[in-house]
Every structure is written in C-alpha cells, then in structure tokens.
C-alpha positions in Angstrom: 136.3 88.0 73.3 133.1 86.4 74.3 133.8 82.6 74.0 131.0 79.8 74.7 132.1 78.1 77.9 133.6 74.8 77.3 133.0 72.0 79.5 135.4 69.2 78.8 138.6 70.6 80.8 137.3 72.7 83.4 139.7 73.5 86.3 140.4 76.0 89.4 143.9 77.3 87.2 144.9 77.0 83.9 148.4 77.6 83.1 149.6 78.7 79.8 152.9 76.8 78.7 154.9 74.0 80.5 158.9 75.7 80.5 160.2 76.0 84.1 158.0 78.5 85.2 155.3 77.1 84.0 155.7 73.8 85.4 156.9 75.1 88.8 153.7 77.0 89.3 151.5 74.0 88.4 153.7 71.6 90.4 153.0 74.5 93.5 149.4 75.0 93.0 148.9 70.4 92.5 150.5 70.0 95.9 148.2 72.5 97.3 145.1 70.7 95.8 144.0 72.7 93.0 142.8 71.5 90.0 145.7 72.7 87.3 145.6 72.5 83.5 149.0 73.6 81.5 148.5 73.7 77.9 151.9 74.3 76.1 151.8 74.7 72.9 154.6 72.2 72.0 155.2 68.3 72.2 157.7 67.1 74.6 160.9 66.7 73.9 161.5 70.3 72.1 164.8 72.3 72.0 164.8 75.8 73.6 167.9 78.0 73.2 169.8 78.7 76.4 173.1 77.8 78.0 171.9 74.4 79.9 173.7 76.0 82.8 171.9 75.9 86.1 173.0 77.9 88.9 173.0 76.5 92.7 170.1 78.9 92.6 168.0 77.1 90.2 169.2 73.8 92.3 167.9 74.5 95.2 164.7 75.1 93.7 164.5 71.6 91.9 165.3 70.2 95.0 162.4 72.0 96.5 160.4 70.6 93.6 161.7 66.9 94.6 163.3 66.9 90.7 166.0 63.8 91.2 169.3 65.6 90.1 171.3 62.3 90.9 170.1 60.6 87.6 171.8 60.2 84.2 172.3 63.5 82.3 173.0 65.6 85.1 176.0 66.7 85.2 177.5 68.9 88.6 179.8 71.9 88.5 182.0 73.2 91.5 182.0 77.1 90.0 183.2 79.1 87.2 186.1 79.6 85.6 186.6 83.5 84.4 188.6 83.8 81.4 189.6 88.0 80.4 192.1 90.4 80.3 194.6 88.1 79.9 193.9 86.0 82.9 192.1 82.7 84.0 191.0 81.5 87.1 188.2 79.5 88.7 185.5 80.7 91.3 184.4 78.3 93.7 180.5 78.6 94.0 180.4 80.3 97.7 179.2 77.9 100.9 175.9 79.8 101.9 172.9 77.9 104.5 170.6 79.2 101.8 172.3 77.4 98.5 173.7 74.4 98.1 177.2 74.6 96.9 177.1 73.1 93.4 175.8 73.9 90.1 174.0 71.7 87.6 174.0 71.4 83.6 171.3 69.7 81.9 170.0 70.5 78.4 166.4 72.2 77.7 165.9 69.5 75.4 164.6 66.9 77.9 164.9 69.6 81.3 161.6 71.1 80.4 160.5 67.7 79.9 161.7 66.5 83.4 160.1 69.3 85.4 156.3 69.3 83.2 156.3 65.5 84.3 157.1 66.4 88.0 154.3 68.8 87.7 151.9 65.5 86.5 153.2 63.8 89.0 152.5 66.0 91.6 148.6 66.5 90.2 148.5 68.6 87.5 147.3 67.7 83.9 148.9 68.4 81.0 148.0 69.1 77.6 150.7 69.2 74.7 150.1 70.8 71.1 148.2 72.9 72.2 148.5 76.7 70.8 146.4 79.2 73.4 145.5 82.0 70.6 143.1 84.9 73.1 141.5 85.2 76.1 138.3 84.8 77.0 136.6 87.8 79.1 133.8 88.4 81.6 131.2 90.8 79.8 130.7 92.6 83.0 134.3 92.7 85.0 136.8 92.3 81.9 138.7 89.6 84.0 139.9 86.6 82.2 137.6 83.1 82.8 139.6 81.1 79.9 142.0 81.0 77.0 140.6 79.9 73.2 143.3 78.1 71.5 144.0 77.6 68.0 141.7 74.9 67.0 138.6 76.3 68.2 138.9 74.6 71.5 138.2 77.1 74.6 138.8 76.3 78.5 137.6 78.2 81.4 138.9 78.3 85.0 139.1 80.8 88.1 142.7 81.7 87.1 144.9 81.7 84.6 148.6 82.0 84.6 151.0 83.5 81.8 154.1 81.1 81.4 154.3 81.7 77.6 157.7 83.5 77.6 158.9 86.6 75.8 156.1 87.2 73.3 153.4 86.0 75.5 150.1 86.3 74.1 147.6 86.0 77.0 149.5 89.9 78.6 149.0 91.3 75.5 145.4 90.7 75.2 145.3 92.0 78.8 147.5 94.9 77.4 150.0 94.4 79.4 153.3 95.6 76.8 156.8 95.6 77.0 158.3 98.8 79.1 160.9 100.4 77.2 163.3 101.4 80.0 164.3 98.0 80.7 167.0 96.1 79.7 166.8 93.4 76.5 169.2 90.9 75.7 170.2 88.4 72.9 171.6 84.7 73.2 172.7 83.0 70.7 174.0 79.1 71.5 175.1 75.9 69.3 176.7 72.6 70.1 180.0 71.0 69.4 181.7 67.8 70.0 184.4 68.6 72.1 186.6 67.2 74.8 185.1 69.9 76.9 182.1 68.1 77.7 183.1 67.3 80.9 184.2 70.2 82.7 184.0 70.6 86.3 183.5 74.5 86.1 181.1 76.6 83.7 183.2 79.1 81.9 182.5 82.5 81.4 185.0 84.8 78.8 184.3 88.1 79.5 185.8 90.3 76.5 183.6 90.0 73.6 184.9 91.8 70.8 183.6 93.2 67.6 186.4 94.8 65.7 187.5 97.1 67.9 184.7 96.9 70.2 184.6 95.3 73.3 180.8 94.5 73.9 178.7 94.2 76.8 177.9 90.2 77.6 179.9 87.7 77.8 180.6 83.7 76.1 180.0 80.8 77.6 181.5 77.2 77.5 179.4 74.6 79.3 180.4 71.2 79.2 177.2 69.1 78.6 179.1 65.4 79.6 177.4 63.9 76.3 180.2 64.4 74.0 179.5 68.1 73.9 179.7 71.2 75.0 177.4 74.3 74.8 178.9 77.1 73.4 176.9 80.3 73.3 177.1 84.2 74.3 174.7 86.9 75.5 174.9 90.8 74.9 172.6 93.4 76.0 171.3 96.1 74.5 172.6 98.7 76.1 175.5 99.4 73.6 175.1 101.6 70.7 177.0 98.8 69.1 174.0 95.8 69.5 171.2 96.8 66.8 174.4 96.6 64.2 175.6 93.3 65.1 175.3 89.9 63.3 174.9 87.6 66.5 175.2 84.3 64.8 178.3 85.7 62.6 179.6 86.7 66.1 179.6 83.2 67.6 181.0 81.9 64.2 184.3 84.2 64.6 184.5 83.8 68.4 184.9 80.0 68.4 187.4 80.1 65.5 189.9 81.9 68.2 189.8 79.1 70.5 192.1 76.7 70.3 192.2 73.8 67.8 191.8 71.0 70.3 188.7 72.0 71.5 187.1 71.4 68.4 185.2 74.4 67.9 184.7 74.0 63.9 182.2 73.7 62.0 182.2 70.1 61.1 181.5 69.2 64.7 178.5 71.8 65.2 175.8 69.1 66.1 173.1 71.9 66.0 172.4 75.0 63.7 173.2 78.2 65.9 169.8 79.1 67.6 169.0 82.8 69.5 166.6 84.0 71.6 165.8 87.4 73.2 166.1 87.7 77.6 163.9 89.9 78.8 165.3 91.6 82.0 164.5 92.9 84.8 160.6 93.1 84.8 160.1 94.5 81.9 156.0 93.5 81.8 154.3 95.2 84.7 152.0 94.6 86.1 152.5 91.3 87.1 148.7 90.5 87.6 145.8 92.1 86.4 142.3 91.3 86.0 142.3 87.3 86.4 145.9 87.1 84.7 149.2 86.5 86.7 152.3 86.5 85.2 155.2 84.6 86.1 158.9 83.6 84.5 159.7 85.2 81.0 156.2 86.4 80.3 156.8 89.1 83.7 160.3 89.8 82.3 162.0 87.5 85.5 165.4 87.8 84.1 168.3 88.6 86.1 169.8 91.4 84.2 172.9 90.8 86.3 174.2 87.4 83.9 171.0 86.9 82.2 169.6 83.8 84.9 166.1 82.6 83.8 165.4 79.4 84.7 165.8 80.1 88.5 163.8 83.0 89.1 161.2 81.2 86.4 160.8 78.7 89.0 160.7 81.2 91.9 157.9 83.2 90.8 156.0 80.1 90.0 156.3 79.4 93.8 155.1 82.8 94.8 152.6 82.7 92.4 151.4 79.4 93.1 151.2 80.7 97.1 149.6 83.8 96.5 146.8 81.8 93.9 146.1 79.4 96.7 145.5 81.7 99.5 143.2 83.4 97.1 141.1 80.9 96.3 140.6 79.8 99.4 138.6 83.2 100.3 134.8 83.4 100.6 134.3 86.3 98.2 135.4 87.8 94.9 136.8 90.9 96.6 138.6 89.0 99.3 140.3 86.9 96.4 141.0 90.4 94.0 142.2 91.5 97.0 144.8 89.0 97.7 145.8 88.6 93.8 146.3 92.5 93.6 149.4 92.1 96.4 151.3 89.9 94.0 153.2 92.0 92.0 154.3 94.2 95.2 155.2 90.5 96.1 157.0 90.4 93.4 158.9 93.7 94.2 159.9 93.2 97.5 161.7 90.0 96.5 164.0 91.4 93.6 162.8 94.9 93.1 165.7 96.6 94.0 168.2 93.6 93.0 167.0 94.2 89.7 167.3 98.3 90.0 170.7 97.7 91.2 171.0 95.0 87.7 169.9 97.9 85.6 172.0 100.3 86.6 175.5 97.6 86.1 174.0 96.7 82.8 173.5 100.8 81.9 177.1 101.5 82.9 179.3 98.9 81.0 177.0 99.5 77.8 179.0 103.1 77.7 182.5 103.3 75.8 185.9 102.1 77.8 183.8 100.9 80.8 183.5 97.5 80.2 187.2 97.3 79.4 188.4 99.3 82.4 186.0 96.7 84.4 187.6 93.8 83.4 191.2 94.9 83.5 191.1 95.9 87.1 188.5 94.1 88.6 189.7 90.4 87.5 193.0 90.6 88.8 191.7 91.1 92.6 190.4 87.7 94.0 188.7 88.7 96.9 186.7 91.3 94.4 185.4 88.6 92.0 184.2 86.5 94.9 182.5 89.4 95.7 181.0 89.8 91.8 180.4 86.0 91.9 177.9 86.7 94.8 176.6 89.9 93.2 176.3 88.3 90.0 174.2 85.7 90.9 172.3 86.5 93.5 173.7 84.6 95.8 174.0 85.6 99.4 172.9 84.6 102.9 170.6 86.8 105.0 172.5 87.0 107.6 175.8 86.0 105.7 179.4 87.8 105.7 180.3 91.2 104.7 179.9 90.5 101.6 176.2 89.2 101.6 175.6 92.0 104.3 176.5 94.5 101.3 175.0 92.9 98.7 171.5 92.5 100.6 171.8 96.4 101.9 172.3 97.8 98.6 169.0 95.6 97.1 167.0 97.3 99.7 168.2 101.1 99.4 167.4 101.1 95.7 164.0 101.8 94.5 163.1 98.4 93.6 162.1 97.6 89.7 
C-alpha cells in the first residue's frame, strides 16, 4: 500500500524483528556504518520455544559477534550423549580450525535479549512493541521503501530485512509463500527441576515412539545449570504418522519413562509445554526480492539435518548484512538491484546442496522400518556416529579429514536447495 512517508525514524535499513537473525544482521550492517532500525514486535525479556542448545556452530558466531560467553548463565558442553537401541554413549564435539570445540546452552528467554543489546551496542537502534503489520511500496517499481505497523506508525528506509520467523508477514506481502516440497517440523519443549541441570553433554534419544511407531525426530535433554533442564523433542513431517499425532501428549508420555530421579513429573514442570513449527531447508525462495531480503526463519534457514536455527539465523544475517553494505555503497539503483539480486545464489552456494543432501536423510527415515534399521546398526559403530555427528551438524573443516573431505564433496555434487 501507498503509505505517507514518515519522518521521525528514517534510516538506510530497517530490520523486522530482533531474534538471532535479526539482531546478527543489524549488529553486521552497525559495524559497517549504516543507519539500522529493528522493530520487534515484542518486549524484552520474552520466551521463545526451542531447546536452548547451541551448537559450536552457533558459538563461533557469537564469538564473531564479540557476545561474552564467559558470563553467568552460560553454561558449556563437551558433546552429546546418544541414547537408542539399547545403547548410550557420548560424542565428543570434533577438534576442527573452523569451530571451536565446545557447545553452549543458554535460554531464549534472556539469549535473544543478550544478542538485540549487542546489536545497540554495536549502532543499531531498537524499537520494542512494535507490531510491523504491511509494507509500504514504490507506485512506480513495486519495491518496498517501509513497513506500517500496527498503530498507524509507518517507517521508510533503503532496505528492509525479514527476521520475523515462520509466519513472516513482510514475504507474504511480497508474495513470497511457503514451498511445499520442503521439509516442516514441530518442537515441542517444557522445563523441569531436575538434577540434570548440569550436564556436561546435550543428550539426544533417538527412538521416539508412538505405539508401535517409531517416529522420525528425536528428544532432547539439555541441562540449563539453573536448577533445570530443558526437555523437548522435534519430529518432521515426513511420516504418514505426524498430522495424527498429539505433540504435547507425546512429550507428557515420553518423560513419564524416564527414570524417577530425574524428576520428570508434572509437579516440577516450571513451564506449560510450548511448540513451534521449524521451517527447513529454504523453504521461502527467493531470498530477496524487490527491496526485501530475507534472512533466518523467515527464508526457512533450518538445518533439516537436526533442526539447528539459531546458527544459520546468525549466518545469514552476516551474508546479508555484507551483501546490503556493498550495495549501498553503489552509485546507482541498478548497480545496487544488481548486487541485492546475487544474494539468494549467495545463499545457495553456502548450504544449497547441504540442505539437498538434509532433504533427502529427512525423506528416507520418514518411510516405514527405516528409521529403526538406522538406529540399530548405525549406533553401535563409533567411528560411524562421529562421522553422523559431523554430518549432522555441519560441522567439518575445508580441508579437514576423510571424513570432512566426504561430507564437503557430497554438499557440492547435489543440486543445491
């Protein structure tokens, strides 16, 4: 729509919503002296359902970001500890030049908070409770100069950025809709006070089982080292078996299996059970279009792999934030279209073909007996689930071992995503 200009909070980017990608590509585009507006829609601190677990490949992009990870309420992990058919072991994360060798847990509650305020810190200005509602449009070139929000406010700038997650708004104004043929998947997560809060590994139970069904996805106990310890799972929906299922009834009989002492009972749930959908593997394309990038959830930057969002949130704010700044720095309109336009094969040639490669695991162990034949005789082979571990998290040197060699080879024979 055709929106008065507003002149109060001008600036070269705005960026809609303040989660990690969000904040990532505002704390990118500060540094490189842009003028940056987020508006999230929220007040800081807010809960957000995920696992709190952060892999050493979301790590290494706080540490980019100059996020102090030695403070109170961080707590460090050495790996994770695979519990299914029958066995349990723990899986050092791997020594790599391009990751550091530990993993993080820290709760969305105040994470989201942490990284927004190293985005103000950086340069940025932020703008909480703030709801963007539409985009506002150039008559003559349909690109987007501004967002309206919900109480009748509208701001204009040179570029604006979709961080608002799954049901992002601003892409579908820009109709830009979900694609069908990618994968979707469902988390569901409470809290409990348990003596697991201070576990030294994530741990990741692989046989999820409805009836007689063992599901594709897995649970998740993550010590959060405040007295309790997330306790979630994640399915996909590649099983005939996932539109049929009761999620949060699925959590409920889950936990009652474990053992007593770990206090996994009701009466020490400190949070209702909360879910949210993961959108995989690009599943919003393009990833810019007409004034609009897209970066994090809103592109569908999930790793279909384990269902990682926070680190690839914060990566595509980075190459977002790069590609925005070059382009603004250009002389004309078509230089800067130009240079916007090679994003999203940006995009492609980074984890196109990791997340082909993601599609096709998730495809397979949706169908009957797979999953099961997986775990039974892939778990009790070591050197294999070091290999998964690097697979599974995309987590490999360039110019690693055999093993990153493969992995690395295989994301670039694929078409990519």
């Amino acid at each position: 729509m055709t929106v008065p200009a507003a002149t109060q909070a001008d600036a070269d980017v705005i960026v809609v919503g303040a989660g990690p990608a969000g904040s990532a590509t505002a704390y990118y585009l500060a540094s490189a002296g842009l003028d940056v507006l987020v508006l999230e829609k929220t007040r800081f601190p807010r809960e957000k359902v995920c696992g709190d677990g952060l892999t050493p490949r979301a790590v290494k992009q706080l540490l980019n970001m100059g996020v102090d990870i030695d403070g109170p309420g961080w707590i460090r992990n050495k790996g994770l500890r695979v519990v299914g058919g029958g066995l349990r072991f723990e899986l050092d994360w791997p020594q790599l030049r391009s990751f550091p060798d530990f993993g993080l847990v820290r709760t969305r509650k105040d994470f989201d908070q942490i990284v927004a305020a190293n985005a103000v810190k950086a340069g940025a200005r932020l703008m909480e409770g703030v709801t963007v509602s539409g985009a506002i449009l150039d008559d003559r070139s349909g690109h987007i100069v501004g967002v309206t929000t919900k109480d009748g406010r509208s701001f204009r700038s040179r570029i604006v950025v979709a961080a608002d997650g799954n049901s992002t708004r601003l892409a579908l104004a820009m109709g830009l809709h979900k694609r069908p043929d990618r994968p979707m998947g469902v988390a569901v997560r409470t809290y409990y006070e348990s003596p697991r809060h201070d576990d030294d590994y994530l741990e990741i139970w692989l046989e999820l089982w409805d009836g007689d069904t063992l599901l594709p996805g897995y649970g998740w106990v993550f010590g959060v080292g405040d007295g309790t310890a997330n306790v979630g799972l994640g399915l996909l929906n590649t099983s005939e078996a996932f539109k049929h299922i009761d999620y949060r009834d699925l959590l409920r009989r889950w936990t009652k299996n474990m053992p007593e002492e770990w206090g996994f009972a009701e009466g020490n749930m400190t949070a209702p059970i909360r879910g949210a959908a993961l959108p995989m593997a690009f599943n919003r394309q393009p990833h810019y279009t007409r004034g609009l990038v897209l970066v994090g959830d809103s592109g569908g930057a999930i790793n279909p792999f384990n269902g990682e969002g926070i680190a690839y949130a914060m990566e595509t704010g980075e190459i977002a934030a790069e590609v925005i700044a070059k382009a603004l720095r250009q002389s004309t309109p078509a230089q800067r279209e130009r240079m916007l336009r090679a994003y999203p094969k940006i995009l492609k040639d980074a984890y196109g073909g990791y997340f082909t490669l993601g599609r096709l695991f998730v495809e397979a162990i949706g169908q009957p007996g797979l999953m099961s034949f997986g775990v039974r005789h892939a778990l009790p082979h070591p050197r294999l689930m070091r290999f998964a571990l690097k697979l599974l998290g995309n987590l490999t040197d360039r110019r690693g071992d055999a093993s990153d060699r493969i992995i690395n080879a295989l994301s670039k024979v694929v078409p990519p995503a």
